[in-house]
C-alpha positions in Angstrom: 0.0 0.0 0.0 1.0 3.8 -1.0 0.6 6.5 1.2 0.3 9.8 -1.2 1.6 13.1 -0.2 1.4 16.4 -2.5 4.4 17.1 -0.6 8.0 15.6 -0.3 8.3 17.3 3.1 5.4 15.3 4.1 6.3 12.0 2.5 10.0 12.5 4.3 8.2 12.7 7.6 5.6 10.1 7.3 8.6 7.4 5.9 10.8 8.3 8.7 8.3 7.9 11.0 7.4 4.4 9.7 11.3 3.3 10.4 11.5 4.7 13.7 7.6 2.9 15.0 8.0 0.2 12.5 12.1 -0.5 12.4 11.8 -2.1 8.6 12.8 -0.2 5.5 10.3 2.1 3.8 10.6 4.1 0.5 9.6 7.2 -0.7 8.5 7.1 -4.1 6.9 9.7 -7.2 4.1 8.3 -8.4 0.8 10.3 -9.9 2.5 13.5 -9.7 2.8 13.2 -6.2 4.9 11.6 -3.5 4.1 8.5 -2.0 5.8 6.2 0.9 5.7 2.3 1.4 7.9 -0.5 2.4 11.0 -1.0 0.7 10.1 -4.3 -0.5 6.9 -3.3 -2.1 8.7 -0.6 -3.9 11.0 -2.7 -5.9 8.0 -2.9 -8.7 8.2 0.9 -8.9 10.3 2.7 -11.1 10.2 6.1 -9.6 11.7 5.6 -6.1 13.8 8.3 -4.3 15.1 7.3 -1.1 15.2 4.2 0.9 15.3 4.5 4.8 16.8 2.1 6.6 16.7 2.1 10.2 19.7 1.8 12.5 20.4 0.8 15.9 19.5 4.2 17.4 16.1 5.4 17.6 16.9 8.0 14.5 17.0 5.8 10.6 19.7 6.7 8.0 18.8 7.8 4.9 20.3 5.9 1.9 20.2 8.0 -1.4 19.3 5.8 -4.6 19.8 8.3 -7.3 
């Protein structure tokens, strides 16, 4: 399941609060003109992914840049 945003600022917070709650890898993708945000694993059929966020052993993920 996507999660749209209109914007990336929003998509950004929603993913990297699904790592931190979560602690599995979510992605933020375009799609429709607009920015969306689902597990990493589900966005492997998607073209336009972003970013990946993985999380780490703190309570804060990393951001790993794709592009």
């Amino acid at each position: 399941m996507v999660i749209e945003f209109d914007s990336l600022e929003h998509a950004v917070e929603e993913a990297q609060w699904c790592v931190d709650v979560y602690k599995t890898r979510h992605a933020i993708v375009h799609v429709n003109n607009r920015y969306g945000v689902c597990g990493a694993d589900e966005a492997k059929s998607l073209r336009d992914v972003l970013e990946i966020l993985t999380p780490t052993e703190g309570n804060q993920c990393r951001i790993k840049d794709l592009l």
